[in-house]
mmCIF file of the N, C-alpha and C atoms, coordinates in Angstrom:
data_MODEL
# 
_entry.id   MODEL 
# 
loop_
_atom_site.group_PDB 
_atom_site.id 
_atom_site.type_symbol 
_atom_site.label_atom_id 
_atom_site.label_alt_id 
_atom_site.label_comp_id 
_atom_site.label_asym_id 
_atom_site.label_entity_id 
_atom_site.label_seq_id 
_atom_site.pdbx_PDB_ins_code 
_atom_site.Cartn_x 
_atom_site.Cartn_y 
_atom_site.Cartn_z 
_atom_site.occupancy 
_atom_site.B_iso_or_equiv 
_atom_site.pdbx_formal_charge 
_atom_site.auth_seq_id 
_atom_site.auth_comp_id 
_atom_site.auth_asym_id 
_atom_site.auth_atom_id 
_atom_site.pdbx_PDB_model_num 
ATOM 1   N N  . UNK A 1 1  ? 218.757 61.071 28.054 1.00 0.00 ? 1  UNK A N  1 
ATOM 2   C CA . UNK A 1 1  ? 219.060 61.321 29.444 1.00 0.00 ? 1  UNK A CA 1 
ATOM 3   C C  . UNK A 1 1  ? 219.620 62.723 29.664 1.00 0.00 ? 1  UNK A C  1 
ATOM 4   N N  . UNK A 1 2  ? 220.463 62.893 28.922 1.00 0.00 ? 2  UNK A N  1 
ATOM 5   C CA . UNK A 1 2  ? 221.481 64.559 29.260 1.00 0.00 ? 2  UNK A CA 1 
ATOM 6   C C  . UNK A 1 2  ? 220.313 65.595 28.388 1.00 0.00 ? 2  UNK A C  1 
ATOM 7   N N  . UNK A 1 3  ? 219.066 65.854 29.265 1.00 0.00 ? 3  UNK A N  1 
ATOM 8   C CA . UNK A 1 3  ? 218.460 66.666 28.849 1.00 0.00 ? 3  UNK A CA 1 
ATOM 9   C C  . UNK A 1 3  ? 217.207 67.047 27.899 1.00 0.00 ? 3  UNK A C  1 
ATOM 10  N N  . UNK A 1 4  ? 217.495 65.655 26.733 1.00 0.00 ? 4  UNK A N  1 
ATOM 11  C CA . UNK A 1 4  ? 216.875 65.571 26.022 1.00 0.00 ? 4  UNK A CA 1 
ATOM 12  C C  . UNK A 1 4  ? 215.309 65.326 25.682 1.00 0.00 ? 4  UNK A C  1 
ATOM 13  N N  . UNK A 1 5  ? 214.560 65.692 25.418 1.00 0.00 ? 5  UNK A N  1 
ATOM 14  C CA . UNK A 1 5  ? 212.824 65.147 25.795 1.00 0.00 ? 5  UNK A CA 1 
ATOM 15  C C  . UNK A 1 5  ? 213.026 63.514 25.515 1.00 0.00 ? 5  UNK A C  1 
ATOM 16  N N  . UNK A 1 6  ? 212.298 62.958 26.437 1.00 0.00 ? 6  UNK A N  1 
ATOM 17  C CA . UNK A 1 6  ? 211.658 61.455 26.592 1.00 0.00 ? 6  UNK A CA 1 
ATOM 18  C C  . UNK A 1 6  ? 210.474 61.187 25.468 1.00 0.00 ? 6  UNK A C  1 
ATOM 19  N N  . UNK A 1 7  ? 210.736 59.939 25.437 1.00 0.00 ? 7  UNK A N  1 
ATOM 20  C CA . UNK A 1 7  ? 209.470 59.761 24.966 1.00 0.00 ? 7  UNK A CA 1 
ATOM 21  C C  . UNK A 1 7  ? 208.189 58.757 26.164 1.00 0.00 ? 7  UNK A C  1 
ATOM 22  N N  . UNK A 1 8  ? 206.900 59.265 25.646 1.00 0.00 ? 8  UNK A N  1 
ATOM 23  C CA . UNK A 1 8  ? 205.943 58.705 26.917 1.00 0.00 ? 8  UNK A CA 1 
ATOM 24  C C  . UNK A 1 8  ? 206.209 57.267 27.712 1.00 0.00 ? 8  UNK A C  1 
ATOM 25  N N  . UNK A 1 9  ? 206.615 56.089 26.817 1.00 0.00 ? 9  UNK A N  1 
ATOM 26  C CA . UNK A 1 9  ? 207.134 54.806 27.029 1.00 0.00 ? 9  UNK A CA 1 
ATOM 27  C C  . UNK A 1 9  ? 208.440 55.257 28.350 1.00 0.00 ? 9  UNK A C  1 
ATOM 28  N N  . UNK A 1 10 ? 209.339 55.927 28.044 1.00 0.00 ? 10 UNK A N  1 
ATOM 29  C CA . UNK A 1 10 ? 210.688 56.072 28.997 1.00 0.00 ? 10 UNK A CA 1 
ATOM 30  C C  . UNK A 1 10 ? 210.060 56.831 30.320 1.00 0.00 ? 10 UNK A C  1 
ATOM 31  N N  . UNK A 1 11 ? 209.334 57.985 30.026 1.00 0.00 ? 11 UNK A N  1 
ATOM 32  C CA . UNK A 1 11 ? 208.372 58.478 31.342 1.00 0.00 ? 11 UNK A CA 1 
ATOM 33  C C  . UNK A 1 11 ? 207.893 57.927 32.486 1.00 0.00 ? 11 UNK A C  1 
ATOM 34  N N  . UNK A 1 12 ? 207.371 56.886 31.472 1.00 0.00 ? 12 UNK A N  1 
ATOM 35  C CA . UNK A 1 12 ? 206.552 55.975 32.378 1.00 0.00 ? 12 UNK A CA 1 
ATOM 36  C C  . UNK A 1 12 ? 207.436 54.613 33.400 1.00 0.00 ? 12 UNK A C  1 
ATOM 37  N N  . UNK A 1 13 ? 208.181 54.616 32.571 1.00 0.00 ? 13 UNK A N  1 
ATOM 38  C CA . UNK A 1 13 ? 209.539 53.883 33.302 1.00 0.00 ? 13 UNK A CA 1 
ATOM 39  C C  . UNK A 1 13 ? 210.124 54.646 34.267 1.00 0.00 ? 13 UNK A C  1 
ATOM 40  N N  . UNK A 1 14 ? 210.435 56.335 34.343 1.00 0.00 ? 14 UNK A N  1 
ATOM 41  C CA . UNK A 1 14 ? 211.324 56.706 35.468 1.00 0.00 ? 14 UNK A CA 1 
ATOM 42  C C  . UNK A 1 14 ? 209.448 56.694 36.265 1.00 0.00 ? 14 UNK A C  1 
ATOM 43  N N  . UNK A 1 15 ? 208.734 57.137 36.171 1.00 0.00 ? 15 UNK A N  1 
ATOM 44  C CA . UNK A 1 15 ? 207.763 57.101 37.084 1.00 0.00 ? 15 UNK A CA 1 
ATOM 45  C C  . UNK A 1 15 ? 207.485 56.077 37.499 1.00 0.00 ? 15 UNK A C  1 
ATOM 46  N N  . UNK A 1 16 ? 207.549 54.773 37.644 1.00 0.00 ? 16 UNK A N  1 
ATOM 47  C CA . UNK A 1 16 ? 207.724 53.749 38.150 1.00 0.00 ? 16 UNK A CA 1 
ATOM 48  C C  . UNK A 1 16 ? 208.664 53.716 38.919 1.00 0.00 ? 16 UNK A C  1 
ATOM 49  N N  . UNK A 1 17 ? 210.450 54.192 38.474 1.00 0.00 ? 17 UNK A N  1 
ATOM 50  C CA . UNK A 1 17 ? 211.685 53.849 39.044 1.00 0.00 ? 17 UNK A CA 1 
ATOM 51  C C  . UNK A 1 17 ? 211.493 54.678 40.563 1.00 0.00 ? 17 UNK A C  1 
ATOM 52  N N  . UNK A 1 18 ? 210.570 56.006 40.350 1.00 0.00 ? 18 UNK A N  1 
ATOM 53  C CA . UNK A 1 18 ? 210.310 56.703 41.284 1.00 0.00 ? 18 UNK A CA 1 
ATOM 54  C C  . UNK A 1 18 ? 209.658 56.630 42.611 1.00 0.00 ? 18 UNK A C  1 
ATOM 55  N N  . UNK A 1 19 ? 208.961 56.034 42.387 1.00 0.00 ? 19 UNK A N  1 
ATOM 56  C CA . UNK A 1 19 ? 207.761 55.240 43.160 1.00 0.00 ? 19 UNK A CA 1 
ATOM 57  C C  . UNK A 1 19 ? 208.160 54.049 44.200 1.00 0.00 ? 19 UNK A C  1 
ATOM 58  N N  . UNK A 1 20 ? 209.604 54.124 43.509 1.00 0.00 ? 20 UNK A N  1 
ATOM 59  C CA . UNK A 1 20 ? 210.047 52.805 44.090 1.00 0.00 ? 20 UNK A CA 1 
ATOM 60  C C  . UNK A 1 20 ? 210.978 53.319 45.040 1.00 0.00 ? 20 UNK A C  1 
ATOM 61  N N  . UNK A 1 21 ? 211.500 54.567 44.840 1.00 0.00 ? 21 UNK A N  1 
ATOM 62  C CA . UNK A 1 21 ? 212.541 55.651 45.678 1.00 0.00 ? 21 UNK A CA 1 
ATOM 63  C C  . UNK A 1 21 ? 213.723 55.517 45.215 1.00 0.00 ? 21 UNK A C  1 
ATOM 64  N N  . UNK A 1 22 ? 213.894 55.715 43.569 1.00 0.00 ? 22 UNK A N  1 
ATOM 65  C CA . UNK A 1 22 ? 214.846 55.478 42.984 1.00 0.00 ? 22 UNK A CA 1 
ATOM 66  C C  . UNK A 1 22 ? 214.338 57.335 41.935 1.00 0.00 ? 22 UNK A C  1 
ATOM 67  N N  . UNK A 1 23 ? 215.708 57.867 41.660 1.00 0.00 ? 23 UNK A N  1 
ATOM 68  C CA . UNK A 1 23 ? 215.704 58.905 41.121 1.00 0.00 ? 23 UNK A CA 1 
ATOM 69  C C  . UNK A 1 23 ? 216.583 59.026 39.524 1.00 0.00 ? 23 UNK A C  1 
ATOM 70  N N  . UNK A 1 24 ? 216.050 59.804 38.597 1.00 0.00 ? 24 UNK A N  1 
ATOM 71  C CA . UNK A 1 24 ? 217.071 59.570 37.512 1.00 0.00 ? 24 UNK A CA 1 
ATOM 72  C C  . UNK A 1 24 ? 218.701 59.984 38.265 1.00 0.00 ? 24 UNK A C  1 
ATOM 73  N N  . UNK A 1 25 ? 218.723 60.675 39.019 1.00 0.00 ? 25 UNK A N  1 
ATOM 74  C CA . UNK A 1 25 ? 220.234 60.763 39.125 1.00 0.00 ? 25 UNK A CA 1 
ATOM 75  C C  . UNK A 1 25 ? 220.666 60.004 39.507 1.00 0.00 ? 25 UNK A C  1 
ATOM 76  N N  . UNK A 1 26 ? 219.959 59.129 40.878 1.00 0.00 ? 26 UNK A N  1 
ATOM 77  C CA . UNK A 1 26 ? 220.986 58.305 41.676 1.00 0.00 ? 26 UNK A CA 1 
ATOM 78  C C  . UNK A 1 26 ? 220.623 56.953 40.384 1.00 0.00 ? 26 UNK A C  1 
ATOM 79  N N  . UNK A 1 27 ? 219.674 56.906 39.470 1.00 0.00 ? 27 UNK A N  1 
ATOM 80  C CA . UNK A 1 27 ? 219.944 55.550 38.547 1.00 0.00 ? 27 UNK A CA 1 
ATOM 81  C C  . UNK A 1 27 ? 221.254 55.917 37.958 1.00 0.00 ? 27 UNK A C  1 
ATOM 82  N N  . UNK A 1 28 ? 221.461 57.257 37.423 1.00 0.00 ? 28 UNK A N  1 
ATOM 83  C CA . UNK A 1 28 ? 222.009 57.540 36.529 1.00 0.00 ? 28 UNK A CA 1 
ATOM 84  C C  . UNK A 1 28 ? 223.584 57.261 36.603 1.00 0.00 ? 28 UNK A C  1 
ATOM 85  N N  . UNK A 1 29 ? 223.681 57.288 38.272 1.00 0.00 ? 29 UNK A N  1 
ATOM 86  C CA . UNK A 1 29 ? 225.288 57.130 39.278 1.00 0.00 ? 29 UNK A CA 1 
ATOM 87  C C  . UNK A 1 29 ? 225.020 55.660 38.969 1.00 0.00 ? 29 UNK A C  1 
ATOM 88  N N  . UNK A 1 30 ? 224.418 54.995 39.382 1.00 0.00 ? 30 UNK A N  1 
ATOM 89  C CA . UNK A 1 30 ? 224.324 53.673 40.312 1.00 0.00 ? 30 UNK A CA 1 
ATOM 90  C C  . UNK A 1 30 ? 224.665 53.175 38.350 1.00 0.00 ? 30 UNK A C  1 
ATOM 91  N N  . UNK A 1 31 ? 224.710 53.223 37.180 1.00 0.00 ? 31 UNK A N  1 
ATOM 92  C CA . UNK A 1 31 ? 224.339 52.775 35.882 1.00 0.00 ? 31 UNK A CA 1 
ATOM 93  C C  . UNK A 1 31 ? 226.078 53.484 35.504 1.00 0.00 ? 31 UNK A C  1 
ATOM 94  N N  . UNK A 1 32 ? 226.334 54.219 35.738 1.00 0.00 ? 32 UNK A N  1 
ATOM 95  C CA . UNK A 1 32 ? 228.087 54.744 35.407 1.00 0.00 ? 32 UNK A CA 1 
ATOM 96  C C  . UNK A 1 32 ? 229.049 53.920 36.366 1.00 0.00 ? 32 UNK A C  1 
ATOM 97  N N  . UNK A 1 33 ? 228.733 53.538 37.401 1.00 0.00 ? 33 UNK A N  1 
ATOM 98  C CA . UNK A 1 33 ? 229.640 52.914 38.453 1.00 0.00 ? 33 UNK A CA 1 
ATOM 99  C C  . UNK A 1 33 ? 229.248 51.048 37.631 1.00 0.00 ? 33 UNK A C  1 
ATOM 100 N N  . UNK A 1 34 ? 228.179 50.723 37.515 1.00 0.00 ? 34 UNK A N  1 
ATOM 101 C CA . UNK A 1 34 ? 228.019 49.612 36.953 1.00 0.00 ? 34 UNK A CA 1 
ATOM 102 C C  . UNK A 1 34 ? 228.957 49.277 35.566 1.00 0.00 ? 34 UNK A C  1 
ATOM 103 N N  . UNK A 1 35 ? 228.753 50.144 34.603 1.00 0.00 ? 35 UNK A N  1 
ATOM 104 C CA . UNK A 1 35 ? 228.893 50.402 33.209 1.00 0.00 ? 35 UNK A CA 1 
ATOM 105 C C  . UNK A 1 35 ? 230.433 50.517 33.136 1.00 0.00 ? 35 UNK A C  1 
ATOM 106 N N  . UNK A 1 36 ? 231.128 51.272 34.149 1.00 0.00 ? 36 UNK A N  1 
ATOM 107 C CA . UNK A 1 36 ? 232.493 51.651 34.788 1.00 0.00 ? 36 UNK A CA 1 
ATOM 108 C C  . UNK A 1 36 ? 232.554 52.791 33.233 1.00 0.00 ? 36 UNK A C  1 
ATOM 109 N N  . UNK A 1 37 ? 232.165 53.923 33.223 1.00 0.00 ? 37 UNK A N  1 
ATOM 110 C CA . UNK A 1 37 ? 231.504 54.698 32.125 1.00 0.00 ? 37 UNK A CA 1 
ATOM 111 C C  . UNK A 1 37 ? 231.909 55.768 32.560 1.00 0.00 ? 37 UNK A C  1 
ATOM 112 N N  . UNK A 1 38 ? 232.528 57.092 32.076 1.00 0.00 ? 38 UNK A N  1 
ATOM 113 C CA . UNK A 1 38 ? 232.827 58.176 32.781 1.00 0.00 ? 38 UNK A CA 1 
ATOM 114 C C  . UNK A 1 38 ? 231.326 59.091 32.421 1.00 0.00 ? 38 UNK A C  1 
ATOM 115 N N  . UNK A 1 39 ? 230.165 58.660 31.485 1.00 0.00 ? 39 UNK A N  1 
ATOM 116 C CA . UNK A 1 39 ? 229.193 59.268 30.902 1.00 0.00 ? 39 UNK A CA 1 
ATOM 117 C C  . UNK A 1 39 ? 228.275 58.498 30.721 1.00 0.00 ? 39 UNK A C  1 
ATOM 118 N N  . UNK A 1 40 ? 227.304 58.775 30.423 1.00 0.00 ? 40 UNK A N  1 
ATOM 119 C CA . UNK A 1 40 ? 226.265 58.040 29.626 1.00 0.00 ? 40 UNK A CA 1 
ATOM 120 C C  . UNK A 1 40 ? 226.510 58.093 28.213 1.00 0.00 ? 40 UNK A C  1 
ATOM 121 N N  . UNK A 1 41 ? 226.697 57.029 27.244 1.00 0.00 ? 41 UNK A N  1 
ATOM 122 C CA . UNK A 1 41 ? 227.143 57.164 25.683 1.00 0.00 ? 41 UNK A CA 1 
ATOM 123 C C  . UNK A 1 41 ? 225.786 57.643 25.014 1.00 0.00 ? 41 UNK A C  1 
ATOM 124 N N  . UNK A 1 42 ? 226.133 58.314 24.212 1.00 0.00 ? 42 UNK A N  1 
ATOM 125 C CA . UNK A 1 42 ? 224.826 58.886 22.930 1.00 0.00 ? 42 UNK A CA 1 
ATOM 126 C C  . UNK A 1 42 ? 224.890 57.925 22.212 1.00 0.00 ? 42 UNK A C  1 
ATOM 127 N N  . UNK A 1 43 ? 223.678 57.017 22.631 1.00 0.00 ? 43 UNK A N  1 
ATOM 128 C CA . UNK A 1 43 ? 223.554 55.942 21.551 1.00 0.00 ? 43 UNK A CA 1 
ATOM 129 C C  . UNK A 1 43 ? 221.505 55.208 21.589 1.00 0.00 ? 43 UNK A C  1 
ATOM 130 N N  . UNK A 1 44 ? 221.507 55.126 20.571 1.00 0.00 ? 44 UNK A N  1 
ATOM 131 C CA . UNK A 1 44 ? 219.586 54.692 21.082 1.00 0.00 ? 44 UNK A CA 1 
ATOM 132 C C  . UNK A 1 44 ? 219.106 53.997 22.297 1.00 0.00 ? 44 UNK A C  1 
ATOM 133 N N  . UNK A 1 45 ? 217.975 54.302 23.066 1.00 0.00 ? 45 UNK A N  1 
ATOM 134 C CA . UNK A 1 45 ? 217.930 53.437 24.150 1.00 0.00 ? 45 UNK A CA 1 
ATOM 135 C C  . UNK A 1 45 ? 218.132 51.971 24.207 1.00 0.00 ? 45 UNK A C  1 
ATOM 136 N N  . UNK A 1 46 ? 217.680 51.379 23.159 1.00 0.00 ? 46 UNK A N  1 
ATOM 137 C CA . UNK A 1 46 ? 217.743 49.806 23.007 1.00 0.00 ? 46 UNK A CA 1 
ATOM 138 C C  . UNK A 1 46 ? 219.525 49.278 23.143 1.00 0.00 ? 46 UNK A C  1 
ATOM 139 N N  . UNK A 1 47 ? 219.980 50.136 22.630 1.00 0.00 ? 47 UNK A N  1 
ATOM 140 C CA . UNK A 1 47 ? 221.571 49.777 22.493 1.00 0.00 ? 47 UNK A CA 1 
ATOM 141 C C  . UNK A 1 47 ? 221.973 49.550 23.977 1.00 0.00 ? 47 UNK A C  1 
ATOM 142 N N  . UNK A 1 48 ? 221.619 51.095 24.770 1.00 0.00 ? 48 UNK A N  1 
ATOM 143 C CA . UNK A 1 48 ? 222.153 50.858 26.096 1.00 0.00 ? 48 UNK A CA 1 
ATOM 144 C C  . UNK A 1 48 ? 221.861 49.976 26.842 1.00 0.00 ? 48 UNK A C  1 
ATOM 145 N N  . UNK A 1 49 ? 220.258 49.667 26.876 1.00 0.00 ? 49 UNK A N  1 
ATOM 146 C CA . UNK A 1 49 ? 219.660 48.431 27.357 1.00 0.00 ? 49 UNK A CA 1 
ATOM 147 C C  . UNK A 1 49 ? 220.638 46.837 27.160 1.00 0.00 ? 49 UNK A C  1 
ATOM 148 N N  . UNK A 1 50 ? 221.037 46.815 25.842 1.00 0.00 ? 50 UNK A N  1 
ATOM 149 C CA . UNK A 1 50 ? 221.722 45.668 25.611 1.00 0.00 ? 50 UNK A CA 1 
ATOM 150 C C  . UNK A 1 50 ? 222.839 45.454 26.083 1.00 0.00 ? 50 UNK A C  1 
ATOM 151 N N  . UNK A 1 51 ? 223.919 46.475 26.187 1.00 0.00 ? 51 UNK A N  1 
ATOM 152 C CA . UNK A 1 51 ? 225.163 46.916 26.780 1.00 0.00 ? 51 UNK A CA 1 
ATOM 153 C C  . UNK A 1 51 ? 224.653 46.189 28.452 1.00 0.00 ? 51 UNK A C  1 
ATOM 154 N N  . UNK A 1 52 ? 223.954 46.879 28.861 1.00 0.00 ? 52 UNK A N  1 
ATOM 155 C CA . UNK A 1 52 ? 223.613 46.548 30.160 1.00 0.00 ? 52 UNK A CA 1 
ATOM 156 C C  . UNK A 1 52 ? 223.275 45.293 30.546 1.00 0.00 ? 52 UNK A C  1 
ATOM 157 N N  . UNK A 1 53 ? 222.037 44.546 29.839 1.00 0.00 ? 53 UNK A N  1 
ATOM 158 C CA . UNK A 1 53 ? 222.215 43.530 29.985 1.00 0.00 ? 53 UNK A CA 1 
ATOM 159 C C  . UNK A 1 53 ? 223.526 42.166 29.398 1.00 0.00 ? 53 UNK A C  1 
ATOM 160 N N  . UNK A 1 54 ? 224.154 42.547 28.390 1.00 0.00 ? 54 UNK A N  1 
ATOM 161 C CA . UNK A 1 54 ? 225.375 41.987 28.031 1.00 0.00 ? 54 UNK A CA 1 
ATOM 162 C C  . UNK A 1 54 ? 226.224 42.250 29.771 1.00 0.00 ? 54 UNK A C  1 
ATOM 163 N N  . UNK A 1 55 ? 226.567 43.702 30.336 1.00 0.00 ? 55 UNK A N  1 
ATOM 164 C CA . UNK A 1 55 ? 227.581 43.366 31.581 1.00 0.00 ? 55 UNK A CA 1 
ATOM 165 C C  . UNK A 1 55 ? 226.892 42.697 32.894 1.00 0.00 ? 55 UNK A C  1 
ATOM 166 N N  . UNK A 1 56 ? 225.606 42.667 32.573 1.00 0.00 ? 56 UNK A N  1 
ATOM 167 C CA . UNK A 1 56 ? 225.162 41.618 34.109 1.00 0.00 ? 56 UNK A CA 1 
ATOM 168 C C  . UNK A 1 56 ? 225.324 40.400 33.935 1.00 0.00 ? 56 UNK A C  1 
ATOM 169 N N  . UNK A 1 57 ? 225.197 39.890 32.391 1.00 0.00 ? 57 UNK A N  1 
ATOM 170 C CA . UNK A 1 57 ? 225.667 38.510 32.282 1.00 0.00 ? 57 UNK A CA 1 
ATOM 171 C C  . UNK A 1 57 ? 226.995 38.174 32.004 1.00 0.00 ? 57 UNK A C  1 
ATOM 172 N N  . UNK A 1 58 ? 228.029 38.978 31.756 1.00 0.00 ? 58 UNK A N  1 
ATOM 173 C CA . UNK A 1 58 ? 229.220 39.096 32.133 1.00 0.00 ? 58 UNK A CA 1 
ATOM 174 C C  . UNK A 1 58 ? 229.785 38.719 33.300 1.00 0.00 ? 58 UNK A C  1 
ATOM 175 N N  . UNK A 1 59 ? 229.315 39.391 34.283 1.00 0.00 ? 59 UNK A N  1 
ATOM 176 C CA . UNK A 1 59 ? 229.284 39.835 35.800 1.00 0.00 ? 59 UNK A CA 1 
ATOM 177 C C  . UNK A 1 59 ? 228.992 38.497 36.501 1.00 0.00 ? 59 UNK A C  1 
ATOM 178 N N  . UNK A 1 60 ? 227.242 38.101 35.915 1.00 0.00 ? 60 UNK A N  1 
ATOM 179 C CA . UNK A 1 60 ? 226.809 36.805 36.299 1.00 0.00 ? 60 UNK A CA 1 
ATOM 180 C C  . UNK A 1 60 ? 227.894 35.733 35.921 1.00 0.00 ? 60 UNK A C  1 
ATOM 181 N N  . UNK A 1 61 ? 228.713 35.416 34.912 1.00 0.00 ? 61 UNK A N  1 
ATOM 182 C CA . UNK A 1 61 ? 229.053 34.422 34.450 1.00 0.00 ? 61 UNK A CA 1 
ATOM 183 C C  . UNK A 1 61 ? 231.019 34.539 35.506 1.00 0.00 ? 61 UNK A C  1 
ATOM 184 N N  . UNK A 1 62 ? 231.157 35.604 35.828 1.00 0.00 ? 62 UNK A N  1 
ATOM 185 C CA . UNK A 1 62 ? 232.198 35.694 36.733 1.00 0.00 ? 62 UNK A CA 1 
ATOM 186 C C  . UNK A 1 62 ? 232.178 35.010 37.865 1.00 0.00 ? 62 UNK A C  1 
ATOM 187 N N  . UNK A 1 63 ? 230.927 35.503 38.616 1.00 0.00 ? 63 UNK A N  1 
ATOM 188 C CA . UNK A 1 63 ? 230.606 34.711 39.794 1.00 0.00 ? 63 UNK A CA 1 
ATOM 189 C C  . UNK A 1 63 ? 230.557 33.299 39.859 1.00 0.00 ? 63 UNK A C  1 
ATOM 190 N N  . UNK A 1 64 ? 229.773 32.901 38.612 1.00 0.00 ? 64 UNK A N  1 
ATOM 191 C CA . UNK A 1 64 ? 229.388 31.249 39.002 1.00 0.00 ? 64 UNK A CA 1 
ATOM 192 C C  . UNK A 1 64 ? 231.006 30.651 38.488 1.00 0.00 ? 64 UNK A C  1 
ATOM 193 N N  . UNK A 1 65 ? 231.866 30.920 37.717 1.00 0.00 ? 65 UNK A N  1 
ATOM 194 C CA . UNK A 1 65 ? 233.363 30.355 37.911 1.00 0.00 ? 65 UNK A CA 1 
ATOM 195 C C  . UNK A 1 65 ? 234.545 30.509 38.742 1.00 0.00 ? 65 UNK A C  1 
# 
């Protein structure tokens, strides 16, 4: 994210996110305010993916108690 080349697989994901009228920056806000993250962590994409889905089911499991 901070700059670094993509690979074609992640491309094709913000070009989708785009299309939809979603931008890497405002994901990038809308994913630090979620994350409550002062950064994006340097860590492999799959990791962050998991992080992420680990706090929606966090989040989810708040609500339904």
């Amino acid at each position: 994210m901070e700059g670094r080349p993509l690979s074609a697989e992640i491309e094709a994901i913000y070009y989708s996110w785009e299309k939809r009228g979603l931008s890497r920056g405002r994901l990038k806000k809308y994913l630090l305010k979620l994350m409550e993250w002062p950064e994006v962590p340097d860590l492999p994409i799959l990791d962050l993916l998991q992080s992420l889905k680990d706090r929606i089911y966090e989040d989810s499991q708040k609500v339904e108690t």
